[in-house]
Structures are given as structure tokens and as C-alpha cells.
Residue frames relative to the residue before (quaternion, step in Angstrom):
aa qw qx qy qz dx dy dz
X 1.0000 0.0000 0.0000 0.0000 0.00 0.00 0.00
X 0.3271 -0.7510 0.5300 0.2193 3.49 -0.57 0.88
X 0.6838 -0.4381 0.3539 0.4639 3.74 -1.20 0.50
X 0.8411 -0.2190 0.0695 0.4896 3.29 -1.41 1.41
X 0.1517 0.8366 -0.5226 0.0635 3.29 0.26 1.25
X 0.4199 0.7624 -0.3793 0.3141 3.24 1.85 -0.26
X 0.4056 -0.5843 0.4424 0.5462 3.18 1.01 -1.85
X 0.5906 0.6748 -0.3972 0.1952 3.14 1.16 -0.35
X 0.0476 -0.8718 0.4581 0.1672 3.25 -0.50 0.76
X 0.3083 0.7997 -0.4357 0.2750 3.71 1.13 0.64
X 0.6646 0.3095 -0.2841 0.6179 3.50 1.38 -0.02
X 0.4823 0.7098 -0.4963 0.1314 4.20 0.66 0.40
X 0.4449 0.7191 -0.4269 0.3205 3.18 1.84 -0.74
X 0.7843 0.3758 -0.2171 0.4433 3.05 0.36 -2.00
X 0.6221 0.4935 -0.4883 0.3621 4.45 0.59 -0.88
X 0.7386 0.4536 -0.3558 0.3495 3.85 1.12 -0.77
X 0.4946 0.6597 -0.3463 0.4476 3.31 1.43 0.14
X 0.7130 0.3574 -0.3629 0.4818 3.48 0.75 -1.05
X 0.6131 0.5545 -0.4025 0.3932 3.64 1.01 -1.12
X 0.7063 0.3077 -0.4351 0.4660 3.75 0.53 -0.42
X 0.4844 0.6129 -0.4738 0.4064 3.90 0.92 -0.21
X 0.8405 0.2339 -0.2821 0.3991 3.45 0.95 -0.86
X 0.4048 0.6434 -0.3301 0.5597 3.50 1.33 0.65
X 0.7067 0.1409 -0.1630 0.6739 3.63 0.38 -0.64
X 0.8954 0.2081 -0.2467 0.3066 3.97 -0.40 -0.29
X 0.6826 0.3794 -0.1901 0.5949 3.24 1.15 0.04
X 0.1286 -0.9402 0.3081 0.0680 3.30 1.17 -0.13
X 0.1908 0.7972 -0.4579 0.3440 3.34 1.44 1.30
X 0.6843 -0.5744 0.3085 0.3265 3.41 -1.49 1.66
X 0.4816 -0.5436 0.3856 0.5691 4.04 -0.77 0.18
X 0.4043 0.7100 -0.4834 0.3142 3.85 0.75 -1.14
X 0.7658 0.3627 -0.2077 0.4887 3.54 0.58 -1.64
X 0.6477 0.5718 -0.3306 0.3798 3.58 0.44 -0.79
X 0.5378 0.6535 -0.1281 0.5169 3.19 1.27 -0.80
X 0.7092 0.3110 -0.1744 0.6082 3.68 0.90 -0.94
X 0.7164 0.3786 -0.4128 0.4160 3.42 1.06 -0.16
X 0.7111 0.4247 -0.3807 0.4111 3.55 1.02 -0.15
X 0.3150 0.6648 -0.4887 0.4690 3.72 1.31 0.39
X 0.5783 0.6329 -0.2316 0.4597 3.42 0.97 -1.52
X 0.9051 0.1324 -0.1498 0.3753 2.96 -0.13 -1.28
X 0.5927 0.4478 -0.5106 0.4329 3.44 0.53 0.52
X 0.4829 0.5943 -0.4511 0.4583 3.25 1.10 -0.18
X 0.5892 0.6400 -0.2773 0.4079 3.57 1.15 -1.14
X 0.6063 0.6260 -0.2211 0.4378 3.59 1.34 -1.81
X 0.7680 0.5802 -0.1977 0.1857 2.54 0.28 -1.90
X 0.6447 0.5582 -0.2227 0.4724 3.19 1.49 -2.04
X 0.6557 0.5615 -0.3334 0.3790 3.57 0.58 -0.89
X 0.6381 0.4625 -0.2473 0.5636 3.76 1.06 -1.39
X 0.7930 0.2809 -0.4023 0.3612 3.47 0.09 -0.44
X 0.6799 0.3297 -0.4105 0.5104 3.72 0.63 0.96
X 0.6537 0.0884 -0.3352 0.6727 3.37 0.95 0.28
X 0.2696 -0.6980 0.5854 0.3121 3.56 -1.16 0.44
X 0.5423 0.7411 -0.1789 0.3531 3.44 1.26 -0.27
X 0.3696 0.8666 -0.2225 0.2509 2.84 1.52 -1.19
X 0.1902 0.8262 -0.5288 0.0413 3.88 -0.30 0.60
X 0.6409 -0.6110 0.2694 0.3785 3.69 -0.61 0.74
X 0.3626 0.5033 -0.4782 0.6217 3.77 1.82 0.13
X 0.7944 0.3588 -0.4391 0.2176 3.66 -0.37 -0.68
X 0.3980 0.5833 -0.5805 0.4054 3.95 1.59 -0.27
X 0.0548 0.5657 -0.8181 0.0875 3.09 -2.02 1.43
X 0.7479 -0.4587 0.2780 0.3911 3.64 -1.10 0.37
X 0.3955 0.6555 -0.4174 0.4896 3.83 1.02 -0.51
X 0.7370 0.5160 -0.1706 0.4018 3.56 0.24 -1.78
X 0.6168 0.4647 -0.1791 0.6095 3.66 0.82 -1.54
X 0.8890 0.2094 -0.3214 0.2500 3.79 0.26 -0.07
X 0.5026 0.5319 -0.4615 0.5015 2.76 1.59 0.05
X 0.7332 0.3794 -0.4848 0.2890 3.87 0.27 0.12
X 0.4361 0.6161 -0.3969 0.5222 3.43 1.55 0.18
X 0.5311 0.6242 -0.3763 0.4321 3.48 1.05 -0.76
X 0.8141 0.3801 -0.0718 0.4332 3.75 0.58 -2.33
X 0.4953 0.4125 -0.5240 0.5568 3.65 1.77 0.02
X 0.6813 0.4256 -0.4841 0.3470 3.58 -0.63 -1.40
X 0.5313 0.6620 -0.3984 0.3476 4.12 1.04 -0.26
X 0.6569 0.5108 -0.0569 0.5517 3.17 1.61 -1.40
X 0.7648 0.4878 -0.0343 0.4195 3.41 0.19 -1.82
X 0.4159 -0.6341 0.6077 0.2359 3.62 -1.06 0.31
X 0.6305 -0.5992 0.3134 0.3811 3.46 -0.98 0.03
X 0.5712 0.5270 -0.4015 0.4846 3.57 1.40 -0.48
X 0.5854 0.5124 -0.2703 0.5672 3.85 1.00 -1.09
X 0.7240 0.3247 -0.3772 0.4776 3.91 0.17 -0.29
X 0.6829 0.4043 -0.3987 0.4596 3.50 0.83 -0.79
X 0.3409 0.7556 -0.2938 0.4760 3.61 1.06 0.54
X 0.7462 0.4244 -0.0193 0.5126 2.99 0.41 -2.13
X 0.7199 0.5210 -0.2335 0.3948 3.34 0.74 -1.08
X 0.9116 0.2051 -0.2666 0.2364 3.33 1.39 -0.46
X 0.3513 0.7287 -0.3671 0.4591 2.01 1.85 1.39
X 0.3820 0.6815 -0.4071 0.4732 3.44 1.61 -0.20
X 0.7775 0.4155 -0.2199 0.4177 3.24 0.58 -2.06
X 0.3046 0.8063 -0.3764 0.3399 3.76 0.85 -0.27
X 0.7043 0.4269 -0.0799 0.5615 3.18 0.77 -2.63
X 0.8312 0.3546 -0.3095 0.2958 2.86 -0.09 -1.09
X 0.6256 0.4523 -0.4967 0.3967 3.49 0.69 -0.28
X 0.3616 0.6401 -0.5319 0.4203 3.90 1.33 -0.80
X 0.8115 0.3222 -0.2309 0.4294 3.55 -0.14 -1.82
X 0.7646 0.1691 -0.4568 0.4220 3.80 -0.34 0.24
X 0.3482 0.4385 -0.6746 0.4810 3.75 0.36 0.85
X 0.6966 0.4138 -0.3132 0.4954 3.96 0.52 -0.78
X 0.3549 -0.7717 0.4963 0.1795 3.63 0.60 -0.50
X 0.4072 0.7759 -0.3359 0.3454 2.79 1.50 1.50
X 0.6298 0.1682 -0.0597 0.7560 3.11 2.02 -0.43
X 0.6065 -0.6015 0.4462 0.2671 3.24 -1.25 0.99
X 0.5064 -0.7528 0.3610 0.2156 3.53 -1.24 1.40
X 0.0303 -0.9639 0.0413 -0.2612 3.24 -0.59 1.14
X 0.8679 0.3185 0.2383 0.2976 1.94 -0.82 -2.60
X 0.6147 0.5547 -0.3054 0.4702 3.47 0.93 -1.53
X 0.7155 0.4946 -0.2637 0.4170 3.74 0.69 -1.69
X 0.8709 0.1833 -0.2383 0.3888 4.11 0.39 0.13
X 0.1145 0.5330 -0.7355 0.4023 2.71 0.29 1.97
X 0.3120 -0.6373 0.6648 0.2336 3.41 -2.09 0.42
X 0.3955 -0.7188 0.5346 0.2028 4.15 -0.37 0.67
X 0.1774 -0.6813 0.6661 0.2463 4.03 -0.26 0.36
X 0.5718 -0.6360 0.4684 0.2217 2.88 -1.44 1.65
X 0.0161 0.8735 -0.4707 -0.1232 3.76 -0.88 0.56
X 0.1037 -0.8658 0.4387 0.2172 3.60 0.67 0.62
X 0.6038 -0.6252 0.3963 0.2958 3.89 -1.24 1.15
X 0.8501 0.0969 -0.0311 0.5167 2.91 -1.42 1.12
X 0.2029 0.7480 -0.5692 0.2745 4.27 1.29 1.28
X 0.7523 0.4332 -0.0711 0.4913 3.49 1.18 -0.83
X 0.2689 -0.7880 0.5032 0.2314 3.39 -1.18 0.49
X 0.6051 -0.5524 0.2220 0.5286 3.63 -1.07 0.79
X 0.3824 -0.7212 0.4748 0.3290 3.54 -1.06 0.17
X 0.2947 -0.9125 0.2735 -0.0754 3.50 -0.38 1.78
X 0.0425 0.8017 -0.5781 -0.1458 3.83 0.03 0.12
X 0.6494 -0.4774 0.5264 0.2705 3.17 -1.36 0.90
X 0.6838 -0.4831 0.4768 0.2677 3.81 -0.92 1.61
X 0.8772 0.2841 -0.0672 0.3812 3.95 0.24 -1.26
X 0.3441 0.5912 -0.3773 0.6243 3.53 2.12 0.29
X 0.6992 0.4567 -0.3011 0.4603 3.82 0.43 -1.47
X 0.4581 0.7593 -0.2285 0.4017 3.48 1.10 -0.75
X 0.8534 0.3471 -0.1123 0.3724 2.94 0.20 -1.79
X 0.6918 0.5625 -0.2913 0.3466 2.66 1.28 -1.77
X 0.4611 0.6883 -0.3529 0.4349 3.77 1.36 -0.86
X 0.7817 0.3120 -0.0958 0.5315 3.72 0.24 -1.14
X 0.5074 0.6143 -0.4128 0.4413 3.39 0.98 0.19
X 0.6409 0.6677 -0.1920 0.3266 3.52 1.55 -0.96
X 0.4233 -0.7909 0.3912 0.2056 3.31 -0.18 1.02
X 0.0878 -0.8892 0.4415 -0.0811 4.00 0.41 1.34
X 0.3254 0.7012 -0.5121 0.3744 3.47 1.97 1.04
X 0.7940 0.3508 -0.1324 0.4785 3.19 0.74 -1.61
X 0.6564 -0.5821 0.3412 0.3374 3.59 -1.42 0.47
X 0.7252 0.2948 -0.4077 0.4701 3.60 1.33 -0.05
X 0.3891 0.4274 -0.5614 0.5922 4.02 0.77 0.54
X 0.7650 0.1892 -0.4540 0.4158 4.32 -0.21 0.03
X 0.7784 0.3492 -0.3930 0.3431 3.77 0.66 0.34
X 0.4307 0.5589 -0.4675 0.5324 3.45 1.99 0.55
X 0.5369 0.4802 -0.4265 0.5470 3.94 1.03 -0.86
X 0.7134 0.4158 -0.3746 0.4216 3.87 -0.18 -0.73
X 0.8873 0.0275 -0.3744 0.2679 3.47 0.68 -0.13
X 0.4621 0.6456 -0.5508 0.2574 3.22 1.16 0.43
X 0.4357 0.5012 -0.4648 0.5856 4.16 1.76 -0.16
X 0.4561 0.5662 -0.5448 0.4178 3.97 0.05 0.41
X 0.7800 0.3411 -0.0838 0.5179 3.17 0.51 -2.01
X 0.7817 0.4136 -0.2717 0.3795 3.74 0.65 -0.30
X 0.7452 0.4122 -0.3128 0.4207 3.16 1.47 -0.02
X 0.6790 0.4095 -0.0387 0.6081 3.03 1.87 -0.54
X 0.2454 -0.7339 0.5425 0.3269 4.19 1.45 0.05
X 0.1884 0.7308 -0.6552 0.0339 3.79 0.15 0.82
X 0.2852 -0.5575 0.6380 0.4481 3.88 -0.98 -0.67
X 0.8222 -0.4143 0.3367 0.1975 2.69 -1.64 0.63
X 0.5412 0.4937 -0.3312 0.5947 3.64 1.16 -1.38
X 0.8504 0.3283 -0.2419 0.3326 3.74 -0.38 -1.02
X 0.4256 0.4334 -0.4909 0.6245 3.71 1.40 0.84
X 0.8132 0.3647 -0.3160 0.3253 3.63 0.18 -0.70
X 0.6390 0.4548 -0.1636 0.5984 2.94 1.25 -0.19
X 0.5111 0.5932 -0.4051 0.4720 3.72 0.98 0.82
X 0.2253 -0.7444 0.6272 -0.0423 3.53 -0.46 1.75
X 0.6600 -0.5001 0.4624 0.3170 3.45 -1.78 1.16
X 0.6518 0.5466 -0.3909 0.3514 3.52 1.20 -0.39
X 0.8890 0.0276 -0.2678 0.3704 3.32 1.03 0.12
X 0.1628 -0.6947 0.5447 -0.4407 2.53 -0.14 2.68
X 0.0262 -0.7739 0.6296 -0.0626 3.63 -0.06 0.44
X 0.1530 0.7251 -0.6713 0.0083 4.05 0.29 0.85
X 0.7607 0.3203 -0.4711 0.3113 3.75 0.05 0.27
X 0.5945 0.5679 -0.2955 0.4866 3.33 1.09 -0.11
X 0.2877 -0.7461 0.5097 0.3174 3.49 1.69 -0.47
X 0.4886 0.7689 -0.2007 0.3602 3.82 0.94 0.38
X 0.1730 -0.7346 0.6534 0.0587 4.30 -0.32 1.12
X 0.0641 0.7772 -0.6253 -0.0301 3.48 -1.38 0.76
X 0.1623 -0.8134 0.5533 -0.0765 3.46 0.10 1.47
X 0.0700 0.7081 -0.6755 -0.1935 3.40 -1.24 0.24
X 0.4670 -0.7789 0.3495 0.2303 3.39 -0.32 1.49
X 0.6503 -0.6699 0.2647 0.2416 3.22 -0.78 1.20
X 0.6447 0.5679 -0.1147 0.4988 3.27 1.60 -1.70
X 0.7599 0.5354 -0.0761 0.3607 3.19 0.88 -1.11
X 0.0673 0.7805 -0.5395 -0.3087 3.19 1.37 -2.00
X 0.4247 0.5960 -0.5265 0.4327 3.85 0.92 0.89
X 0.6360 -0.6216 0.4321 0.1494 3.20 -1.70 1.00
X 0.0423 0.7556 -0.6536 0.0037 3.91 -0.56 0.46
X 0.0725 0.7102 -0.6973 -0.0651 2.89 -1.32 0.90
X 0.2052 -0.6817 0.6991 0.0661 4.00 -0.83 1.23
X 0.5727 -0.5463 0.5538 0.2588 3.02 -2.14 0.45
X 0.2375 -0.6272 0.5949 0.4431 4.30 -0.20 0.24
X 0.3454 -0.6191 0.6813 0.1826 3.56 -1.29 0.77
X 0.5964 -0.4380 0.4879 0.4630 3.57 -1.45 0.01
X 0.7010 0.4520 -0.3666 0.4122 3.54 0.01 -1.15
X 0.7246 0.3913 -0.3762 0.4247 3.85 0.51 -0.67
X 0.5653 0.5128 -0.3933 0.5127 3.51 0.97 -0.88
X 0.6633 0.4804 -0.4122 0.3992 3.76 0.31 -0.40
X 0.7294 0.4857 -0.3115 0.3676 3.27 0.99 -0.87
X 0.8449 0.3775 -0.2370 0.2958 3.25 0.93 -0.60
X 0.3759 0.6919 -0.3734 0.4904 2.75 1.99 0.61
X 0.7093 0.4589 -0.3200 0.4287 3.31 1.01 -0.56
X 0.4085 0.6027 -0.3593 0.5837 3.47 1.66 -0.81
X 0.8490 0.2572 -0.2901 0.3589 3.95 -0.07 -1.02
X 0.6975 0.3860 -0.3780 0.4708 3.88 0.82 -0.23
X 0.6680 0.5804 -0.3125 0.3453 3.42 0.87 -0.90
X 0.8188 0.1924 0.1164 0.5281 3.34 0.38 -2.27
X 0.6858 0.5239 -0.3568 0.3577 3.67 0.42 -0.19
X 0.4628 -0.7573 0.3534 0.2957 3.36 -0.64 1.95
X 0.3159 -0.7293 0.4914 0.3561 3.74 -0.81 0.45
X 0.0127 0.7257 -0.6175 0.3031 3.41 -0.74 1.92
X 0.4797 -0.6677 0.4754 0.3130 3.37 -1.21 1.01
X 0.4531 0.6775 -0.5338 0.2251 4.00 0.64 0.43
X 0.6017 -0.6726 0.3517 0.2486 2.87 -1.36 0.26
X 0.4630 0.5998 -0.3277 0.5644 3.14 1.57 -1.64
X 0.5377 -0.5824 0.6050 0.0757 2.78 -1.98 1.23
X 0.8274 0.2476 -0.1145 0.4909 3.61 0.61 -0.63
X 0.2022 -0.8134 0.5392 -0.0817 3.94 -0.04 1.80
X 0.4788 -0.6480 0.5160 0.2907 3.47 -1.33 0.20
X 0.1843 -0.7901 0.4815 0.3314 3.23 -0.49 0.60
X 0.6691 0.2978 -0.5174 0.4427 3.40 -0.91 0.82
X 0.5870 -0.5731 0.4692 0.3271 3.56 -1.62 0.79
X 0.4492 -0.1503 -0.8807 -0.0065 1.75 -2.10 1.21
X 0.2220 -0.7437 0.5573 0.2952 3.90 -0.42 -0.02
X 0.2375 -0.6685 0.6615 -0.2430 3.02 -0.95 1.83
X 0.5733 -0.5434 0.5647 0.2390 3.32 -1.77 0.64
X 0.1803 -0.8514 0.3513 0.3452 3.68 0.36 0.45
X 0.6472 -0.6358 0.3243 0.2678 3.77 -1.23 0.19
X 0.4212 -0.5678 0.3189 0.6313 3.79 -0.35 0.79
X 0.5609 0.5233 -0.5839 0.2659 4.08 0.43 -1.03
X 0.5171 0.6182 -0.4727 0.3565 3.85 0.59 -0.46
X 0.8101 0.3014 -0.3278 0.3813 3.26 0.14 -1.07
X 0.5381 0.5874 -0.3307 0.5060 3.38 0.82 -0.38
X 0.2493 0.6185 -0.3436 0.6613 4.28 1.58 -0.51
X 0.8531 0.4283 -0.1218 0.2719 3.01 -0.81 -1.64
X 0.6949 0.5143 -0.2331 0.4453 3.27 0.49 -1.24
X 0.8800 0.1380 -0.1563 0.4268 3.30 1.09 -0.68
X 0.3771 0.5333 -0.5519 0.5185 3.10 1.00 1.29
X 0.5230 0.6180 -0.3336 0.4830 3.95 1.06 -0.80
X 0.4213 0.8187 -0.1639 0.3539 3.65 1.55 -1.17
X 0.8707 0.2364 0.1153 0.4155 2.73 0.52 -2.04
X 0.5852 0.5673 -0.3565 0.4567 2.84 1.34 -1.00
X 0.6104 0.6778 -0.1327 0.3878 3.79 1.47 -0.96
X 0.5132 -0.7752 0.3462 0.1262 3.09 1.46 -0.30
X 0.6091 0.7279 -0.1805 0.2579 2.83 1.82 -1.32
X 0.4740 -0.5355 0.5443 0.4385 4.08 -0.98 0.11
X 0.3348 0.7602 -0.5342 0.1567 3.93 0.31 0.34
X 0.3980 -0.7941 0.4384 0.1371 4.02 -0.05 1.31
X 0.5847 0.6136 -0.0661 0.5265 3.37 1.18 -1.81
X 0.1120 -0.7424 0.6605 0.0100 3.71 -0.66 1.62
X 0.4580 0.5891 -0.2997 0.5944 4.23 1.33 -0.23
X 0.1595 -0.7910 0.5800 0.1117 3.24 -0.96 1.36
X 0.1221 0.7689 -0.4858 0.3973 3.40 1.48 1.09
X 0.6500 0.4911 -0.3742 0.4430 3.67 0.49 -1.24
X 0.7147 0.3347 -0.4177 0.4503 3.88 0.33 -0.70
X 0.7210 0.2620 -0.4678 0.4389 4.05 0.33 0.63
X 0.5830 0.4215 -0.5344 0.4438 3.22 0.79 0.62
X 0.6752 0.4813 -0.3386 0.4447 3.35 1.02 -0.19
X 0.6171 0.5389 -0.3958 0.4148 3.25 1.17 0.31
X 0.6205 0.3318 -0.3333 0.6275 3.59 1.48 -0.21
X 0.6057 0.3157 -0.6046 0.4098 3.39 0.12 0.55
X 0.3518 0.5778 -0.4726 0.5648 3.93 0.79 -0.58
X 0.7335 0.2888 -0.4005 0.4671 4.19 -0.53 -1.16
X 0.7417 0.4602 -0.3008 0.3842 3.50 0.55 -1.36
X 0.5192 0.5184 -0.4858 0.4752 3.98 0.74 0.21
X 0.7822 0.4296 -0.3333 0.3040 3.24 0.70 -1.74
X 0.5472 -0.5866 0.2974 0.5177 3.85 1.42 0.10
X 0.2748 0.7454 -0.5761 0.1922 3.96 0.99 0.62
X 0.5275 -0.6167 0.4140 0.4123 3.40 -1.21 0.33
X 0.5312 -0.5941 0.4763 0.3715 3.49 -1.06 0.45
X 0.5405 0.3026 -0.5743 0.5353 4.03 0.64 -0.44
X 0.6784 0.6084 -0.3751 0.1702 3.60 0.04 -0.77
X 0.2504 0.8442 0.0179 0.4737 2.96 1.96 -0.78
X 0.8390 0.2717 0.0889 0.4630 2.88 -0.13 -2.00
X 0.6917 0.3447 -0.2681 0.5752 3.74 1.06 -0.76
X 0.5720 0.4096 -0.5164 0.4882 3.77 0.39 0.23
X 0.6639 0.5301 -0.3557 0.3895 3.80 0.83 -0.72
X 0.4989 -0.6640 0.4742 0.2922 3.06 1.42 -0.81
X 0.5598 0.6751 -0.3770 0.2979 3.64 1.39 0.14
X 0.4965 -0.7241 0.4447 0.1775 3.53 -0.86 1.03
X 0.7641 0.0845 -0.1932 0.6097 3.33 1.37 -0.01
X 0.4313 -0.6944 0.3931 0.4211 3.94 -1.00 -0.17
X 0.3673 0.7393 -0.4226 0.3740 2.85 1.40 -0.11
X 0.7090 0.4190 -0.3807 0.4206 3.84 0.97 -1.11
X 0.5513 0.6712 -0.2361 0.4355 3.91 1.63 -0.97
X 0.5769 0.5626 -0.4212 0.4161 3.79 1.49 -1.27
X 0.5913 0.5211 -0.5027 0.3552 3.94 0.54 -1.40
X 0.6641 0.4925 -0.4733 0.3039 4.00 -0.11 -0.22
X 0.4859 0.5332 -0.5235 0.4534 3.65 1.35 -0.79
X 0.5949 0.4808 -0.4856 0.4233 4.24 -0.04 -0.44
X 0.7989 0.3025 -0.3619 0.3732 3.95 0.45 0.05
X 0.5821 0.6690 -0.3340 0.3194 3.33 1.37 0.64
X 0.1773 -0.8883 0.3826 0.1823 3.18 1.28 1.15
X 0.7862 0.3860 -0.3221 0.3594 3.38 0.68 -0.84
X 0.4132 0.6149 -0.5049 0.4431 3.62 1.25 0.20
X 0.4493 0.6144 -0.4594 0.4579 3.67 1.17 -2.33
X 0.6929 0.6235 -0.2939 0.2116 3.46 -0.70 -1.59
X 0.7336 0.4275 -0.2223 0.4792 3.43 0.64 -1.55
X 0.7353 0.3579 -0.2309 0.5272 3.28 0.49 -1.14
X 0.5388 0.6008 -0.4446 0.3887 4.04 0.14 -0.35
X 0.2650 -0.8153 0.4903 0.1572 2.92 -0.93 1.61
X 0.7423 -0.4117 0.4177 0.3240 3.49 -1.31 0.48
X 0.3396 -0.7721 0.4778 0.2456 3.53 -0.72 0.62
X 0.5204 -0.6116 0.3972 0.4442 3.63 -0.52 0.51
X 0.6248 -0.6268 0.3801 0.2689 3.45 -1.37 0.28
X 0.4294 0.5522 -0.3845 0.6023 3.79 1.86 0.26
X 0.9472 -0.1580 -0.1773 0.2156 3.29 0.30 -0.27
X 0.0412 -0.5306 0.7561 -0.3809 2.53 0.08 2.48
């Protein structure tokens, strides 16, 4: 559900308040802000559409748990344990305002999540392939889904930092991408390969509406807009189907993890690795060494001879 997509606009005072609360006083990337106002309207919304009445005096702890109840229904446990602190977030915002009774924030339960419980989600090197060439590059939205799904596969971008990637930082004489990563608010700078520079040439003369934005990637039909990361992620899984393909993984996350395990096969260094991903520590780059079975292998001791 996109922000107050209902129309309602009887809760914007108080959602533009926290969103600039966490923007000016907390000072947290938009990417995040963003996931926290999805939340909370998602919060709003659930409440208004069984009571129309509903007014931020009437949230009492009943309310707060039944939408924790109808996410954790939806959501895994890492994504609720998310959601949840983003709930608690608002609500504490609103009883610093003395809009909702104090509280609230403190009785939620958090699902336990234990680091690194999961492995990256991976596609085989020759799936990412297909699914690429699978993409229809007749029509103007198969040449501006190809342009960015070779972003994320040649370069492990996220999604946010394709949608959010302006002709302004293009470097065509320098041959050269300058991103400041969305999650991070750190600087990347990548080399433009031929194959990507081809693509997005064809994406900009062919298929791209002609429109005084900046952002590199538009919707195609009017109104024309910079599209949203939720787009590319859209995309990823309509390409999916259309493909036919065995592909498990609805998150177009899996094709940059599958691009650093892909580096980590081809024998790149892991710091190396880590600075094309863009990671501030190696710690976030180490969780791939668990999908290199044939590395596991080398170093795995032998089992004793009792129990065999």
C-alpha cells in the first residue's frame, strides 16, 4: 500500500510530523524514513478501515495488537521485527505529543531473531543469465527493465539506488557511475562497462519518455514520474513469470546476492567484494563465505574415526 493511499487525510498532520522528526532529529537516510512511513499508514489505515471514526486518542493496546497479530500473518519474523519497530517509533513520537496514551510503544513482544539465521538467497550464475535474455527488448518497458536489471547484475546494486539514479550521475566520458548509496549515504563510484552503457543507451534513445526529469528510469505511461524502488522490485517479478523460469525468491535482492557469490566463485577477493557491494564493514561481505561449499570443504575437518 503506498502512503495514505486511501485519501485519508485526517492523520497527515501528525504522519508529517514524525517523518520530519525523523529527518531533522534523528537524522535517518530517506530509504529508511520511507519504510517507516509505509508502516505507519499501513498502521492508520488498518485501524480506519474498521472504525471510520477512529482518531489517534482512540489507539489503546487491543488496536496495536491486533495489527501485529494480521502482519506477523503476512511478514516473516525478520520483516515483522522491523514493522514492530517501527510501530513503536510512532507511537512513542505521539505520546511525547500527548496524542495517544503513554505506554503503548512498551507492550509489544519483538520475535527473537538470531544474526545471520538465514542464508543469502542465491540463483545459480546461469538462471541470472537466462532470466536477463528472457526480457523482451521490443517494447519500451522490456528496454528499461533490461537496463536495470544489468545495473544490479553487473554491479550488485539494490534496487533503491537504480531507482533513484539521475542522468546526472552518468560519467560518459570518463566511462564512470557515481551513486551515493541510499542505505548507507556512502559514495560509489563503478566503471560503465560496454554491455551496461549499451543498455542504457538503448533505454535513453529508444524507450525513455522525453521529460525534463532527471532520474534515469520513468514510468511508462502518463503521469510520467521517476519510478519507485517498489517498482523495481514489481518488475522483477513480473520478468519472473513472463520467463517461465524455476526462480523461488519473490525479492529482487537475490540477484545482488547472487552477484557476490558469482564474484566469490570466480575467486575475487572478499574485501574486494565488499567495496563493489558497497559494504561499510566485512563483516556484512563475510555471510557469503557460508555459500562456498567448495571452500567449506577445504578447510572442514575430518571426522574422527568413532563416529563414522
Amino acid at each position: 500500500m503506498a502512503p495514505n493511499s486511501s485519501g485519508d487525510t485526517s492523520f497527515d498532520a501528525a504522519v508529517s510530523a514524525y517523518l520530519h522528526y525523523l529527518s531533522e532529529v534523528r537524522g535517518l537516510a530517506p530509504i529508511t524514513i520511507e519504510q517507516h512511513e509505509h508502516t505507519v499508514w499501513q498502521l492508520l489505515h488498518y485501524q480506519s478501515d474498521s472504525d471510520c471514526t477512529f482518531q489517534l486518542a482512540d489507539f489503546t493496546q487491543t488496536h496495536v495488537e491486533r495489527f501485529i497479530t494480521n502482519a506477523g500473518r503476512r511478514y516473516g519474523r525478520s520483516t515483522l521485527q522491523h514493522v514492530i519497530s517501527h510501530v513503536r517509533g510512532f507511537l512513542r513520537f505521539l505520546t511525547v505529543r500527548g496524542e495517544v496514551s503513554s505506554g503503548l510503544d512498551q507492550q509489544i513482544d519483538t520475535p527473537r531473531v538470531y544474526r545471520l539465521e538465514h542464508l543469502p538467497r542465491v540463483l545459480p550464475w546461469d538462471t541470472v543469465s537466462a532470466l536477463l535474455q528472457s526480457i523482451d527488448r521490443k517494447c519500451a518497458c522490456g528496454l528499461r527493465d533490461y537496463a536495470i536489471f544489468m545495473l544490479i547484475v553487473t554491479y550488485g546494486l539494490r534496487g533503491c539506488d537504480v531507482a533513484s539514479l539521475r542522468l546526472d550521475n552518468i560519467d560518459w566520458h570518463a566511462g564512470e557511475i557515481h551513486i551515493n548509496q541510499s542505505k548507507t549515504r556512502q559514495p560509489l563510484n563503478l566503471p560503465l562497462t560496454d554491455p551496461v552503457a549499451a543498455a542504457l543507451i538503448a533505454y535513453l534513445r529508444e524507450a525513455r519518455p522525453r521529460t525534463a526529469c532527471r532520474e534515469i528510469f520513468l514510468t511508462a505511461v502518463a503521469p510520467i514520474l521517476p519510478i519507485r524502488r517498489q517498482a523495481v522490485g514489481y518488475a522483477f517479478r513480473f520478468r519472473v513469470r513472463q520467463s517461465g523460469l524455476d526462480i523461488p525468491f519473490r525479492g529482487v535482492h537475490c540477484l545482488r546476492h547472487s552477484y557476490a557469490t558469482h564474484l566469490l566463485r570466480e575467486g575475487v577477493p572478499l574485501k574486494t567484494i565488499g567495496d563493489l557491494l558497497g559494504h561499510r564493514s566485512t563483516e556484512s561481505t563475510c555471510v557469503y563465505l557460508r555459500l562456498d561449499l567448495e571452500e567449506l570443504r577445504e578447510v572442514a575437518l575430518p571426522l574422527p574415526a568413532s563416529a563414522i
